[in-house]
C-alpha positions as MATLAB code, in Angstrom:
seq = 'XXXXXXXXXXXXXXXXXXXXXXXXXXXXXXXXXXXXXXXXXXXXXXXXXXXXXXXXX';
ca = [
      64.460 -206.701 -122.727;
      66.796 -204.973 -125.077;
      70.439 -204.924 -124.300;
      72.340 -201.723 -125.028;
      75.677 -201.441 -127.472;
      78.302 -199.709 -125.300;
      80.132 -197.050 -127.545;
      82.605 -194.354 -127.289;
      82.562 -191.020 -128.938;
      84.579 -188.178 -129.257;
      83.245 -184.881 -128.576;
      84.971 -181.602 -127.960;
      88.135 -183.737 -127.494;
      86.446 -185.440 -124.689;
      85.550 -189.510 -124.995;
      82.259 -189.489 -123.324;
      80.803 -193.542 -123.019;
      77.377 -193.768 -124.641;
      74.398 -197.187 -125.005;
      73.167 -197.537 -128.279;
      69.982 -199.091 -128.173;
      68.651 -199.626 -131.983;
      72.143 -198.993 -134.192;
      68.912 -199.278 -136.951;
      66.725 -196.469 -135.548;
      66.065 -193.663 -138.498;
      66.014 -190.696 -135.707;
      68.232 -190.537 -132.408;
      67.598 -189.480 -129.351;
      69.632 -188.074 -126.982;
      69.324 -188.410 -122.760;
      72.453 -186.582 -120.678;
      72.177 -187.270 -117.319;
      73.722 -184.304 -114.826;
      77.094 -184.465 -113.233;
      75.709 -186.333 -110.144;
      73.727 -189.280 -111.737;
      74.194 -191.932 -113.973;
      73.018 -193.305 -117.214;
      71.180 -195.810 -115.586;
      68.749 -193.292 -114.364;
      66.594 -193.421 -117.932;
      66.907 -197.697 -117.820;
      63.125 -197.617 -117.501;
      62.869 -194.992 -120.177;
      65.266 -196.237 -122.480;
      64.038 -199.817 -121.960;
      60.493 -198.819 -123.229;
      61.199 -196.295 -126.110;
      63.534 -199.567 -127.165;
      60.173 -201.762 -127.786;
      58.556 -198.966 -130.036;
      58.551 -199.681 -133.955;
      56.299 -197.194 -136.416;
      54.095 -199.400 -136.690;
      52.802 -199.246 -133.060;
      52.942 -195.151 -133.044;
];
């Protein structure tokens, strides 16, 4: 399993906590979770789009 980078950003002069999962990745993908839930709601997600490469699309 791939472990996540914790990072913090600015954004609208807000510091919102996000997991970078491949620093190396050529495109990003963004998942917000609503103000009830939790990042770890797209573990299971996140956790499989982290064992992609190109060469297995």
């Amino acid at each position: 399993m791939t472990t996540p980078e914790s990072q913090y950003v600015l954004c609208c002069e807000r510091e919102l906590r996000v997991e970078v999962w491949n620093p190396a990745a050529s495109e990003t993908l963004v998942l917000w979770h609503g103000l009830t839930r939790t990042g770890r709601d797209f573990r299971t997600l996140t956790t499989h789009l982290s064992t992609l490469s190109p060469a297995n699309s």
